[in-house]
Structure formats: structure tokens, C-alpha cells
Predicted model as a PDB file, atoms N, CA, C, CB and O in Angstrom, pLDDT in the B-factor column:
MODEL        1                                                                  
ATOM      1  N   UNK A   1     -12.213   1.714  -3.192  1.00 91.00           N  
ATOM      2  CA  UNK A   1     -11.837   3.084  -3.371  1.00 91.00           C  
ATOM      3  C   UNK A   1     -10.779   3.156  -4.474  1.00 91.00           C  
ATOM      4  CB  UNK A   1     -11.323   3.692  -2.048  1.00 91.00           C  
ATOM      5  O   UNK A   1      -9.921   2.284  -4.615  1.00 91.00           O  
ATOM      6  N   UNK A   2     -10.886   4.244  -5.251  1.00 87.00           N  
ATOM      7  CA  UNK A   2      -9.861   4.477  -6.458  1.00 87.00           C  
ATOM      8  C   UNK A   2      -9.560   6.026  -6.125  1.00 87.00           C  
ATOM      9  CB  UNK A   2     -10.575   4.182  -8.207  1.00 87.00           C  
ATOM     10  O   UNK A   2     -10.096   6.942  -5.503  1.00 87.00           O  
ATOM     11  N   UNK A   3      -8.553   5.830  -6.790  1.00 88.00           N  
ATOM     12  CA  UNK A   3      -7.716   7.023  -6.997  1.00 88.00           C  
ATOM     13  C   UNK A   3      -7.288   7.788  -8.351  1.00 88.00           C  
ATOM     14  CB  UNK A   3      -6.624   6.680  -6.457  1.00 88.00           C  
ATOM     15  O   UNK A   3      -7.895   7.171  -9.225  1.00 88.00           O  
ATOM     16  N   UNK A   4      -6.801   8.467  -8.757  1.00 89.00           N  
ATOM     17  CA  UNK A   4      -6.456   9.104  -9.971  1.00 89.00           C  
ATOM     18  C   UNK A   4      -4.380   9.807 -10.108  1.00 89.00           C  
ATOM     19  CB  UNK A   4      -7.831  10.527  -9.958  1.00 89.00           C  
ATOM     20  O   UNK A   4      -4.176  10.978  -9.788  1.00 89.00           O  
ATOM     21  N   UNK A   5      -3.719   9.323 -10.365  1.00 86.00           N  
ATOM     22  CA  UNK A   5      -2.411  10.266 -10.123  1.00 86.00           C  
ATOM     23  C   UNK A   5      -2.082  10.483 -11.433  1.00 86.00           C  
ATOM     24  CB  UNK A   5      -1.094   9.640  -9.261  1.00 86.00           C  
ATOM     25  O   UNK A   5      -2.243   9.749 -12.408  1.00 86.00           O  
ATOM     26  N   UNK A   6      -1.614  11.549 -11.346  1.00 88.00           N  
ATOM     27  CA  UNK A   6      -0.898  12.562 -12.969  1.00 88.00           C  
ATOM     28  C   UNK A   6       0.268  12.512 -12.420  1.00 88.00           C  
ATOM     29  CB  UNK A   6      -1.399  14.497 -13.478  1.00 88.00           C  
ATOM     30  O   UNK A   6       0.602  13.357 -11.589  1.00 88.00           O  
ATOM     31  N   UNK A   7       1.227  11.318 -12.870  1.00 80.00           N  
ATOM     32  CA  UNK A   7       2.787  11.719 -12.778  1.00 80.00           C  
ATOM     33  C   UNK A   7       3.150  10.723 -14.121  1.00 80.00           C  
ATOM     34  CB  UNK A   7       3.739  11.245 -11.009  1.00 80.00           C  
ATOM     35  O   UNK A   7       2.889   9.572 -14.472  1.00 80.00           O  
ATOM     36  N   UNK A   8       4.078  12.137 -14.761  1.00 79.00           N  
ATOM     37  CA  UNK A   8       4.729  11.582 -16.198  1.00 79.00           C  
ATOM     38  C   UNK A   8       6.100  10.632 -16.020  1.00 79.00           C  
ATOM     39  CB  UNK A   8       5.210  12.996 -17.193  1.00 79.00           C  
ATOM     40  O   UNK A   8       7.039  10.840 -15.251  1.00 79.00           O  
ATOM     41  N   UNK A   9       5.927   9.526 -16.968  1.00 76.00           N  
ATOM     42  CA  UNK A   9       6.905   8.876 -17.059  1.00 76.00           C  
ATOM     43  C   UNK A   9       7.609   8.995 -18.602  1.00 76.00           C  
ATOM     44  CB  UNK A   9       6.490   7.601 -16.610  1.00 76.00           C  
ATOM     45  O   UNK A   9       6.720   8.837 -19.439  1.00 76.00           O  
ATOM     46  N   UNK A  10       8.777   9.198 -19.159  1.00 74.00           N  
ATOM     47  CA  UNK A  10       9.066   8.988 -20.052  1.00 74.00           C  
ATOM     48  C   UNK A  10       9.198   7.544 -20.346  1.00 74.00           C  
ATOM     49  CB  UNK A  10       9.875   9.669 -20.171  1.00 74.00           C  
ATOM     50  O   UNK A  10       9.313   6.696 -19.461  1.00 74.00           O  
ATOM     51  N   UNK A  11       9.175   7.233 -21.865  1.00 70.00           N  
ATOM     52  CA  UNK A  11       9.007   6.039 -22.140  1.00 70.00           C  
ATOM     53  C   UNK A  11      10.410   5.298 -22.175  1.00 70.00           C  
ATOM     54  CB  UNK A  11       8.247   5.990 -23.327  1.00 70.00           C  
ATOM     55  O   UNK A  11      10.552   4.171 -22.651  1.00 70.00           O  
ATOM     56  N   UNK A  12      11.459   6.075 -21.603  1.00 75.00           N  
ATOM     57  CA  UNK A  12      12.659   5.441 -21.695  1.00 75.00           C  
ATOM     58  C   UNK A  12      12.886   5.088 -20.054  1.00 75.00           C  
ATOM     59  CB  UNK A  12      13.844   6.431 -22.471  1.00 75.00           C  
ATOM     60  O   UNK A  12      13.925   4.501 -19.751  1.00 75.00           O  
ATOM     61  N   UNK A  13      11.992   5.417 -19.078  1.00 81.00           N  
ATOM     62  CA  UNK A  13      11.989   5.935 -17.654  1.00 81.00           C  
ATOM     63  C   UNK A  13      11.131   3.982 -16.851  1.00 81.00           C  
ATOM     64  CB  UNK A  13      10.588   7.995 -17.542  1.00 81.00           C  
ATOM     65  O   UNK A  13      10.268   3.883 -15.979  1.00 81.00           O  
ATOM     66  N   UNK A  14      11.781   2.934 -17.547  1.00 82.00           N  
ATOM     67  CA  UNK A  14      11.082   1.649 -17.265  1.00 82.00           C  
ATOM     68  C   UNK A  14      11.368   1.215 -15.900  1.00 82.00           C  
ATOM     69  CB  UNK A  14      11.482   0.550 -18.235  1.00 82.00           C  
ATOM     70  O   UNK A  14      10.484   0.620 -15.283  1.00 82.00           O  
ATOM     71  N   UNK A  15      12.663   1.477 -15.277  1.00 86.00           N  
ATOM     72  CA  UNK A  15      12.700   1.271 -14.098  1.00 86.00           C  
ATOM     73  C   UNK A  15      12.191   1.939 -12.882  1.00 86.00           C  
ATOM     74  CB  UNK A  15      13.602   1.169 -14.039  1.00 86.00           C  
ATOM     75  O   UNK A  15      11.978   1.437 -11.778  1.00 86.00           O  
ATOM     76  N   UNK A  16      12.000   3.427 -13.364  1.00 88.00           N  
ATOM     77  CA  UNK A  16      11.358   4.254 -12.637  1.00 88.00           C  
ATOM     78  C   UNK A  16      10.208   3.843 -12.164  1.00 88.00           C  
ATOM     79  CB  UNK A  16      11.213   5.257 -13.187  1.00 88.00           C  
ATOM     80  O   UNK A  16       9.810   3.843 -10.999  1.00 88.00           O  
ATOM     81  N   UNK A  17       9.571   3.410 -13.353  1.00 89.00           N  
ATOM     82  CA  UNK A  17       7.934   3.736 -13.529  1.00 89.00           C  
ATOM     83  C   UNK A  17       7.699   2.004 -12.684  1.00 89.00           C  
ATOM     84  CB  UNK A  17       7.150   4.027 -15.783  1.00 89.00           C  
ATOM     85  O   UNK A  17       6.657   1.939 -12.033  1.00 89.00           O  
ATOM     86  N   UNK A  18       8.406   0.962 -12.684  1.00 91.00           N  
ATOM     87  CA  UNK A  18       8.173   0.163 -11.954  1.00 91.00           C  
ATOM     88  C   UNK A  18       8.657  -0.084 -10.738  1.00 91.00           C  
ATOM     89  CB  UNK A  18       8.239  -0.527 -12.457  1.00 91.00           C  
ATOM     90  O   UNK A  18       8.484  -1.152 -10.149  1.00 91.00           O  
ATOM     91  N   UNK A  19       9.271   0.856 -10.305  1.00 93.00           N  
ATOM     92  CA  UNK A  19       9.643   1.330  -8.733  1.00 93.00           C  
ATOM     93  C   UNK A  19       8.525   1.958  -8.605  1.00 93.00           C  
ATOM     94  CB  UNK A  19      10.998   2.313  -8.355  1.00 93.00           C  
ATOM     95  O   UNK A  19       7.649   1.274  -8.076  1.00 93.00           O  
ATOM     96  N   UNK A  20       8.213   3.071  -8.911  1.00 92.00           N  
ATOM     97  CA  UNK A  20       7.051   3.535  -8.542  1.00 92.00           C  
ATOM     98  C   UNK A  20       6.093   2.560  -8.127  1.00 92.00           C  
ATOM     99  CB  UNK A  20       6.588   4.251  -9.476  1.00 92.00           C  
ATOM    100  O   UNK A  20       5.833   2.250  -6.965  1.00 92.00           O  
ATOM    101  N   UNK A  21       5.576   2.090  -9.203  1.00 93.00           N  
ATOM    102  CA  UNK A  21       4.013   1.260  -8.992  1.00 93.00           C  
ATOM    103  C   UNK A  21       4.667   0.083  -8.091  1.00 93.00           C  
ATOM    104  CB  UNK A  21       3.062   0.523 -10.747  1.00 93.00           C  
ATOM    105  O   UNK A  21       3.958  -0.300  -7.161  1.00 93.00           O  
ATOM    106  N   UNK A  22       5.615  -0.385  -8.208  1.00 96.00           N  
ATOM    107  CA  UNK A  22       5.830  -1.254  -6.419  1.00 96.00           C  
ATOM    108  C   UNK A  22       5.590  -0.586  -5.473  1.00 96.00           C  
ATOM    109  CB  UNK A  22       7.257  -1.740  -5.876  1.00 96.00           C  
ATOM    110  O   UNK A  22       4.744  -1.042  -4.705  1.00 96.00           O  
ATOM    111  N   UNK A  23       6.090   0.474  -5.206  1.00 95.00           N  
ATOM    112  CA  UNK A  23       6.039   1.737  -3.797  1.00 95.00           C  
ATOM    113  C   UNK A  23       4.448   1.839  -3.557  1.00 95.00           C  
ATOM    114  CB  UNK A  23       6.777   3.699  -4.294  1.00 95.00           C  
ATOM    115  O   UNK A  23       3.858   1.688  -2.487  1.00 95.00           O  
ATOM    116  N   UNK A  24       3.994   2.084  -4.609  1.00 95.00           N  
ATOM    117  CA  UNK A  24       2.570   1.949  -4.331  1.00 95.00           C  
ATOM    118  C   UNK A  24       1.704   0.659  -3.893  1.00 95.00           C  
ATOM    119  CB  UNK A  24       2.054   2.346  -5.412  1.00 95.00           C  
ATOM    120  O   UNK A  24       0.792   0.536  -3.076  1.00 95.00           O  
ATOM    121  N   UNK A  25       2.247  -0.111  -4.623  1.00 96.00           N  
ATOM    122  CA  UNK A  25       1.583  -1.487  -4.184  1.00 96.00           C  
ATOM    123  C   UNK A  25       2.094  -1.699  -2.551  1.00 96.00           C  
ATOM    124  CB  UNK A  25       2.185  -2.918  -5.310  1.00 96.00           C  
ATOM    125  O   UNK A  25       1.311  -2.317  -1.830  1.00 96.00           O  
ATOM    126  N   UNK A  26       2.804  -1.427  -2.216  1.00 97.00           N  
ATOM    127  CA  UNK A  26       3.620  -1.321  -0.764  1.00 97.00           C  
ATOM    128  C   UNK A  26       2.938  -0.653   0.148  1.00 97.00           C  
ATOM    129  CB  UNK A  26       4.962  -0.612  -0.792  1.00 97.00           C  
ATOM    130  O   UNK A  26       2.873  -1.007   1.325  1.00 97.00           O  
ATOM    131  N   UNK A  27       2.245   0.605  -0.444  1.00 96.00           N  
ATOM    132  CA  UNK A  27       1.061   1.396   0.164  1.00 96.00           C  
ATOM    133  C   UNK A  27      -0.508   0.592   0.162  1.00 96.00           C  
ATOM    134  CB  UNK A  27       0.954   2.837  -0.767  1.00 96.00           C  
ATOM    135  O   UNK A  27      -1.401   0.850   0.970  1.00 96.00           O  
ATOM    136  N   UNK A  28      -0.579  -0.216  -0.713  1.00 96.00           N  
ATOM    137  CA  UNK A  28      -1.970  -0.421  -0.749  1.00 96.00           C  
ATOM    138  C   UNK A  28      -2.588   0.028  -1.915  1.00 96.00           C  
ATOM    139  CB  UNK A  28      -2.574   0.152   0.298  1.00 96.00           C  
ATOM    140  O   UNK A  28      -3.726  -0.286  -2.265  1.00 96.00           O  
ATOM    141  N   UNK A  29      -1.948   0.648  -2.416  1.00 96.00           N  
ATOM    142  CA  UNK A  29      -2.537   1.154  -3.746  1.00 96.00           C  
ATOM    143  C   UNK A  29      -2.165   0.296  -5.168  1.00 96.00           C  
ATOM    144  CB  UNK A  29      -1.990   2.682  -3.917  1.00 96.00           C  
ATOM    145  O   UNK A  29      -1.024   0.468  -5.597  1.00 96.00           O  
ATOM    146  N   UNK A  30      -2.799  -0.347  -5.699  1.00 95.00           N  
ATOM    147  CA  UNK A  30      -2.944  -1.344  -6.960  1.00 95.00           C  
ATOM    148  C   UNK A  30      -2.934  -0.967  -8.363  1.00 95.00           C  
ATOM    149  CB  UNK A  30      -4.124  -1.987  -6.891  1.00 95.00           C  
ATOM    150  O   UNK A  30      -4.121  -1.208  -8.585  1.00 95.00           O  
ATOM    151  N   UNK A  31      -2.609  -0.671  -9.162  1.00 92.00           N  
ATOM    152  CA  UNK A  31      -2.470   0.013 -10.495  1.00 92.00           C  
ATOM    153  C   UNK A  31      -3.524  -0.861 -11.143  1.00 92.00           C  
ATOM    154  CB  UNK A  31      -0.885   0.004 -11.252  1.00 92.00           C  
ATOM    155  O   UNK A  31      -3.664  -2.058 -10.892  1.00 92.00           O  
ATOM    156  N   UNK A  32      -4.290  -0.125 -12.042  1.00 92.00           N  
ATOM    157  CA  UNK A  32      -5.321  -0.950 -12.367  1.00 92.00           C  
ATOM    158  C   UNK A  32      -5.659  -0.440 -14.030  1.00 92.00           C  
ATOM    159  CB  UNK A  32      -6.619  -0.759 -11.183  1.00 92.00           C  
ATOM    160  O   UNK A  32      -6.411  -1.124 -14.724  1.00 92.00           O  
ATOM    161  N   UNK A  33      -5.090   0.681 -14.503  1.00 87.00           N  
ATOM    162  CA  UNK A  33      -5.265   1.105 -15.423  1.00 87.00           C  
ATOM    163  C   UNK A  33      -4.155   2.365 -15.934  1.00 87.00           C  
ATOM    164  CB  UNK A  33      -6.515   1.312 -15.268  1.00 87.00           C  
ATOM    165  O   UNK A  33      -3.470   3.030 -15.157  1.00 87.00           O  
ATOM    166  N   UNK A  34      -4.170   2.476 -17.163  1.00 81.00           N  
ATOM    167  CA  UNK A  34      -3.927   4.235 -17.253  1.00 81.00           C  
ATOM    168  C   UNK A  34      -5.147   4.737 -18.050  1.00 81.00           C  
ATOM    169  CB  UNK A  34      -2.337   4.786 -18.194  1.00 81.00           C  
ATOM    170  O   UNK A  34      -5.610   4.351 -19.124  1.00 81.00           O  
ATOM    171  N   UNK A  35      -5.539   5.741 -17.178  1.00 82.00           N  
ATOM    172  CA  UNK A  35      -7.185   6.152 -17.943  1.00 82.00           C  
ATOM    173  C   UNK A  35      -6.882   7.693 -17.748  1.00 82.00           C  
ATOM    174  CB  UNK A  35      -9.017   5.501 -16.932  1.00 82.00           C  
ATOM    175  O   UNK A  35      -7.197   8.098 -16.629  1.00 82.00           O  
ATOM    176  N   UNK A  36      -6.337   8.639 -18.599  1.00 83.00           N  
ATOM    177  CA  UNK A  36      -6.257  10.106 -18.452  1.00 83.00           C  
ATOM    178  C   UNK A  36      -5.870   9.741 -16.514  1.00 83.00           C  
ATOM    179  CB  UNK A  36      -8.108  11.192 -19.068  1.00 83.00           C  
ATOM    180  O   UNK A  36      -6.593   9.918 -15.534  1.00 83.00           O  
ATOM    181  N   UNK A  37      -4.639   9.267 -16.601  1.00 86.00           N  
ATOM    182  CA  UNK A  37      -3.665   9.034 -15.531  1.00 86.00           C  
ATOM    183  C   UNK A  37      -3.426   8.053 -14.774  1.00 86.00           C  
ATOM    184  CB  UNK A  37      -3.750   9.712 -14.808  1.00 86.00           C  
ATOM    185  O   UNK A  37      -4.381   7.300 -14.580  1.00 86.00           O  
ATOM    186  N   UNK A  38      -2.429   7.801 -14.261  1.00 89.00           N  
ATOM    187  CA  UNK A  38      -2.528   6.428 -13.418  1.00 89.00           C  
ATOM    188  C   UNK A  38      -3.459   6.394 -12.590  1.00 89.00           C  
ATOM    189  CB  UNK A  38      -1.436   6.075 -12.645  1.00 89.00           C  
ATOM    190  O   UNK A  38      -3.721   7.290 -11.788  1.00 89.00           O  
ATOM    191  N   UNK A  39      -4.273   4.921 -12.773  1.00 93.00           N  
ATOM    192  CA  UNK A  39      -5.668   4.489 -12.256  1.00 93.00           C  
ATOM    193  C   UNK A  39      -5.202   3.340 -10.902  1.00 93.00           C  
ATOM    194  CB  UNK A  39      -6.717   3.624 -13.747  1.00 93.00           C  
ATOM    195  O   UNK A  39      -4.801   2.222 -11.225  1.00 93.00           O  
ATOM    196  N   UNK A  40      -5.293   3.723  -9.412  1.00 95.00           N  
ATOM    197  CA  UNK A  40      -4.684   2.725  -8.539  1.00 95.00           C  
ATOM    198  C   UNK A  40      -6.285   2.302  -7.691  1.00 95.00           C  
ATOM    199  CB  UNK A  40      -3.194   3.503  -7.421  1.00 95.00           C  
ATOM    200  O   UNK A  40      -7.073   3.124  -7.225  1.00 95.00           O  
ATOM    201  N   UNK A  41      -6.412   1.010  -7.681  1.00 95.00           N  
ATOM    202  CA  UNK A  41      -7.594   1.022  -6.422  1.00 95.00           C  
ATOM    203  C   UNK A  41      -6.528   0.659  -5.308  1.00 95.00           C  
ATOM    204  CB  UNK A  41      -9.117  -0.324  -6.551  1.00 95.00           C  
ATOM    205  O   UNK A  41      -5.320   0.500  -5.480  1.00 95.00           O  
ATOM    206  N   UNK A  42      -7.379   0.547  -3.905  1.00 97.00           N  
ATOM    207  CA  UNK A  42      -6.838   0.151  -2.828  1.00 97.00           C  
ATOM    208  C   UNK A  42      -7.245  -0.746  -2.150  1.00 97.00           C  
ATOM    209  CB  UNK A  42      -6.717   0.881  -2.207  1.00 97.00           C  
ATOM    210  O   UNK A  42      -8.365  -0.831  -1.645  1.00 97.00           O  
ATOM    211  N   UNK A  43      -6.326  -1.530  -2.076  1.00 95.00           N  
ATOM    212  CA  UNK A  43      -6.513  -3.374  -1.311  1.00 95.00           C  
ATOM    213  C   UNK A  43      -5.397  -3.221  -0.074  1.00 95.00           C  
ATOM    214  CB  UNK A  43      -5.825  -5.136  -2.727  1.00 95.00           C  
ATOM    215  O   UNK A  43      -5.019  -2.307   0.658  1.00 95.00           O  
ATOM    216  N   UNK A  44      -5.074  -4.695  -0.268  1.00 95.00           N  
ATOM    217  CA  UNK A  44      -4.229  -4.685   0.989  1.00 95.00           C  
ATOM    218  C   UNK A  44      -2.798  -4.617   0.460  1.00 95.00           C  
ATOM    219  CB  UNK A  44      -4.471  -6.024   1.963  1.00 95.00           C  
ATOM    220  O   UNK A  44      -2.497  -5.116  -0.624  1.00 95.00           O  
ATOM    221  N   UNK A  45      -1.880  -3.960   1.285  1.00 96.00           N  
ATOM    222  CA  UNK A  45      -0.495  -3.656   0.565  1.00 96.00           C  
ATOM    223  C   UNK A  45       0.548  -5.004   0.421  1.00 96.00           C  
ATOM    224  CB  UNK A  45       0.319  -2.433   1.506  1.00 96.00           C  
ATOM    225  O   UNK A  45       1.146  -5.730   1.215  1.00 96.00           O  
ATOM    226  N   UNK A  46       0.437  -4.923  -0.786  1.00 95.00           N  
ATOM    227  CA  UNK A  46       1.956  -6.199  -1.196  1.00 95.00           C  
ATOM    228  C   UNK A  46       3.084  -6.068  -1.701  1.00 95.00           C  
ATOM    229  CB  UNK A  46       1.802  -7.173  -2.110  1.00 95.00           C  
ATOM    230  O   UNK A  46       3.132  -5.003  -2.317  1.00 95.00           O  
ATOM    231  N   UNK A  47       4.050  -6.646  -1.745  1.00 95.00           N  
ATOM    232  CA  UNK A  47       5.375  -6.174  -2.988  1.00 95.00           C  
ATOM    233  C   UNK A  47       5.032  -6.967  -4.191  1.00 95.00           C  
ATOM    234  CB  UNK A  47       7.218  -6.653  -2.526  1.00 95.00           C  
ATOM    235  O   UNK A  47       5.079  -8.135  -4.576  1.00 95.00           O  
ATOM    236  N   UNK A  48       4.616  -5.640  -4.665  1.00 92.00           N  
ATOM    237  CA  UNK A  48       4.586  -6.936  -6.499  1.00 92.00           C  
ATOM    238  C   UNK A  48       5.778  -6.196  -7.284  1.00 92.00           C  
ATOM    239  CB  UNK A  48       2.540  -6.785  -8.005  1.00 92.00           C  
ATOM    240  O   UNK A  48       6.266  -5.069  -7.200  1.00 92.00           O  
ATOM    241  N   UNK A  49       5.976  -7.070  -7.905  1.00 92.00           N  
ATOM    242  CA  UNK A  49       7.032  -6.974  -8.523  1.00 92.00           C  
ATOM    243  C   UNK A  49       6.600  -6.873  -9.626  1.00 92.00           C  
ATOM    244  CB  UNK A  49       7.890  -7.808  -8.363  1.00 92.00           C  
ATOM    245  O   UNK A  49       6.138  -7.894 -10.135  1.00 92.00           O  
ATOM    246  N   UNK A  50       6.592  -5.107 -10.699  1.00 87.00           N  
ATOM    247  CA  UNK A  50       6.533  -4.846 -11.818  1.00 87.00           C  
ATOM    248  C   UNK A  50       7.762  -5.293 -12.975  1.00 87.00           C  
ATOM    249  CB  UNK A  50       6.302  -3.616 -11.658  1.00 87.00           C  
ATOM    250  O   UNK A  50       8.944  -5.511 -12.708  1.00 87.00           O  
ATOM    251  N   UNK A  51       7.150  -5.354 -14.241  1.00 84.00           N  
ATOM    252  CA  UNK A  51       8.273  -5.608 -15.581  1.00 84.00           C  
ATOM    253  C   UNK A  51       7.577  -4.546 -16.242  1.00 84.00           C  
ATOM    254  CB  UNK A  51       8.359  -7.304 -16.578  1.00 84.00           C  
ATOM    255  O   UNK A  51       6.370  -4.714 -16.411  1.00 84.00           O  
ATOM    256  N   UNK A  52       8.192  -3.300 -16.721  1.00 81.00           N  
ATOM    257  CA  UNK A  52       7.777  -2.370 -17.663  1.00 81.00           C  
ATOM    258  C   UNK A  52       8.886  -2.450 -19.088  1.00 81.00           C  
ATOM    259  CB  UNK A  52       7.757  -0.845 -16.847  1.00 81.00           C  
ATOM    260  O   UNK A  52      10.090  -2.696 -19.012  1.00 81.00           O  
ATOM    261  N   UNK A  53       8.311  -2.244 -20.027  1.00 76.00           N  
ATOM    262  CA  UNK A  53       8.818  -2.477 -20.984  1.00 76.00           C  
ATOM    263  C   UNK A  53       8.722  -1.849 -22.232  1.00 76.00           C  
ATOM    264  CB  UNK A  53       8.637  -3.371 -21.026  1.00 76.00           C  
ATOM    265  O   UNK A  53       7.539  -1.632 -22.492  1.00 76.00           O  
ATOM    266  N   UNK A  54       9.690  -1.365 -23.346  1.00 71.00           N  
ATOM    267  CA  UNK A  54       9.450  -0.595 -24.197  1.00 71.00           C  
ATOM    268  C   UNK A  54       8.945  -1.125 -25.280  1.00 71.00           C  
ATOM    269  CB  UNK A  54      10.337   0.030 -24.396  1.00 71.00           C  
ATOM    270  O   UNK A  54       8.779  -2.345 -25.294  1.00 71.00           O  
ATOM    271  N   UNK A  55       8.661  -0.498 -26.187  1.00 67.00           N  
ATOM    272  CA  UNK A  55       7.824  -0.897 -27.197  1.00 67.00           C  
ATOM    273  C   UNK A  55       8.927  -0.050 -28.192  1.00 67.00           C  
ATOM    274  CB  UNK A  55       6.022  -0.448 -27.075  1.00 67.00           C  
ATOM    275  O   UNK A  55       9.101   1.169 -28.214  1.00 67.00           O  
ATOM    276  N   UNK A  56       9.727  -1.268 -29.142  1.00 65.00           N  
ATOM    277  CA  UNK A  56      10.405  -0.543 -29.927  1.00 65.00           C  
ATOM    278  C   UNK A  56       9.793   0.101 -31.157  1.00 65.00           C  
ATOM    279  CB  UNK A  56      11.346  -1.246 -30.220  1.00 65.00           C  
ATOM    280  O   UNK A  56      10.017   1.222 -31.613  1.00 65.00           O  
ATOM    281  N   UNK A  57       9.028  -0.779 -31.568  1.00 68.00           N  
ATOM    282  CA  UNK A  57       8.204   0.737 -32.930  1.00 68.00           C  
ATOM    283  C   UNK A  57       7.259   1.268 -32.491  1.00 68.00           C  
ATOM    284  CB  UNK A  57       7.437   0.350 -34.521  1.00 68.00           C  
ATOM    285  O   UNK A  57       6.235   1.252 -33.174  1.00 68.00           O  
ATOM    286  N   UNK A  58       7.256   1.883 -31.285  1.00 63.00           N  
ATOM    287  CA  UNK A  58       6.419   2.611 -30.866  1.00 63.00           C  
ATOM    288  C   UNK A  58       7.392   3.933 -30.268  1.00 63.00           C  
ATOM    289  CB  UNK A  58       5.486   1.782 -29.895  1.00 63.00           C  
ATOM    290  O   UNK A  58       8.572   3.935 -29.917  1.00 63.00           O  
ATOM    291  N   UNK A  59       6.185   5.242 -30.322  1.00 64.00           N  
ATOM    292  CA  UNK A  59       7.380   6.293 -30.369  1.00 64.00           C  
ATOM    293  C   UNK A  59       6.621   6.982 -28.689  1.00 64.00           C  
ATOM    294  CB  UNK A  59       7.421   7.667 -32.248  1.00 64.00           C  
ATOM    295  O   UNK A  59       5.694   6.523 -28.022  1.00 64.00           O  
ATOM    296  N   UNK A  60       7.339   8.004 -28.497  1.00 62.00           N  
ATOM    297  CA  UNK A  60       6.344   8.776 -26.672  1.00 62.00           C  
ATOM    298  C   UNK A  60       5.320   9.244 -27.187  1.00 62.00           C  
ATOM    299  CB  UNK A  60       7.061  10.349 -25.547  1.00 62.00           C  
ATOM    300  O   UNK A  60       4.594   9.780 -26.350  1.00 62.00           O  
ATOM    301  N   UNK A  61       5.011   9.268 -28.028  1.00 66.00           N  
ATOM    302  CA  UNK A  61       3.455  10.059 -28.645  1.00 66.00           C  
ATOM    303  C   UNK A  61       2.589   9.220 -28.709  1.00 66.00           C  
ATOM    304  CB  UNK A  61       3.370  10.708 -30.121  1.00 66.00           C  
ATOM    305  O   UNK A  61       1.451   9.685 -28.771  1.00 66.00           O  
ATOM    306  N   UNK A  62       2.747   7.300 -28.725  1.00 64.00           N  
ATOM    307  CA  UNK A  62       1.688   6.636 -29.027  1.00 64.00           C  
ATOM    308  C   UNK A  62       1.015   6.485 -27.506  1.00 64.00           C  
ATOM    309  CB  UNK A  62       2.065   5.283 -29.855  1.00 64.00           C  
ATOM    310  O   UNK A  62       1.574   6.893 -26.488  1.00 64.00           O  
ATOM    311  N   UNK A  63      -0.193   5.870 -27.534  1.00 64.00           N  
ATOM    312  CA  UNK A  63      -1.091   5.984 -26.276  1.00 64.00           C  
ATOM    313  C   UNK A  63      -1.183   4.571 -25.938  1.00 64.00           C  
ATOM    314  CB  UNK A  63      -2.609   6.702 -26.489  1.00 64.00           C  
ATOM    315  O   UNK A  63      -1.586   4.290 -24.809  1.00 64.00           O  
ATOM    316  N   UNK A  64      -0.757   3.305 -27.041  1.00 59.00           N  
ATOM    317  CA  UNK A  64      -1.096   2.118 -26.581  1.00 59.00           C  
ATOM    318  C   UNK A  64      -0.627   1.380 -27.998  1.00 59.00           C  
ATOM    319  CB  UNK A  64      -2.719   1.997 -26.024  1.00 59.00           C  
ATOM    320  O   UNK A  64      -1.078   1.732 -29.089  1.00 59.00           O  
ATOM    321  N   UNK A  65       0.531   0.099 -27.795  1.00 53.00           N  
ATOM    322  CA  UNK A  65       1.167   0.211 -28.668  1.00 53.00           C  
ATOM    323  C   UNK A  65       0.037  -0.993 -29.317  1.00 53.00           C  
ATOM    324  CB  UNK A  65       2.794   0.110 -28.440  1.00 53.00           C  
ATOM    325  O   UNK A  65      -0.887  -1.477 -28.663  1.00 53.00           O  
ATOM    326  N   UNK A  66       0.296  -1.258 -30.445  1.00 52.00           N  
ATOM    327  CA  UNK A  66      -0.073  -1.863 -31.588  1.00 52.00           C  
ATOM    328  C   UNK A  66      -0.037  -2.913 -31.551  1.00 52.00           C  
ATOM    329  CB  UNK A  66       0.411  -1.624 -32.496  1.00 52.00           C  
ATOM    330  O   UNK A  66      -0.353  -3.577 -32.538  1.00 52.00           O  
TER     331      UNK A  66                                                      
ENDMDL                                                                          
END                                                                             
């Protein structure tokens, strides 16, 4: 089973956005993509431990850095 979520992260927002997707992985829900929104399937719930990270020549407008 997959899911679809629309929640914005700014690109300065790295700790957020990997609290988040732990919380989820905590639920069962697995991040598996960003496809026109965060893409989670559902397995069994673990603590993973995300690293999000900026992309310095990359600006909030790019979609996937270089």
C-alpha cells in the first residue's frame, strides 16, 4: 500500500523534514520517493534515522539538484 502527502518543507527546514520522515517510519510508513509529493509505502514500523541535506548551488526552485 502507498500513500501520497503534500506537506511543504523549506529547503532550509533539514531537521524538520527528517523528524518528520522518522515519525513516519515510526508509523510504518517508508518514504520512497518525492513524486508530485511525498511518496511513503507501508511496511513494518522502524526508527530510521534520516540525514537531509542542502544543496549549496542549488536554490528552493530547483526540483533535483545537479
Amino acid at each position: 500500500m502507498r500513500k501520497r502527502v503534500f506537506r511543504k518543507f523549506s529547503y532550509i527546514e533539514c531537521d524538520d523534514f527528517a523528524a518528520f520522515l522518522n515519525k513516519k517510519a515510526k508509523e510504518g510508513w517508508h518514504f520512497k520517493e518525492w513524486k508530485w509529493g511525498l511518496v511513503f509505502e507501508k511496511g513494518e514500523p522502524e526508527d530510521v534515522i534520516y540525514a537531509v541535506e542542502i544543496f549549496i548551488k542549488g536554490s528552493g526552485w530547483d526540483l533535483r539538484p545537479d
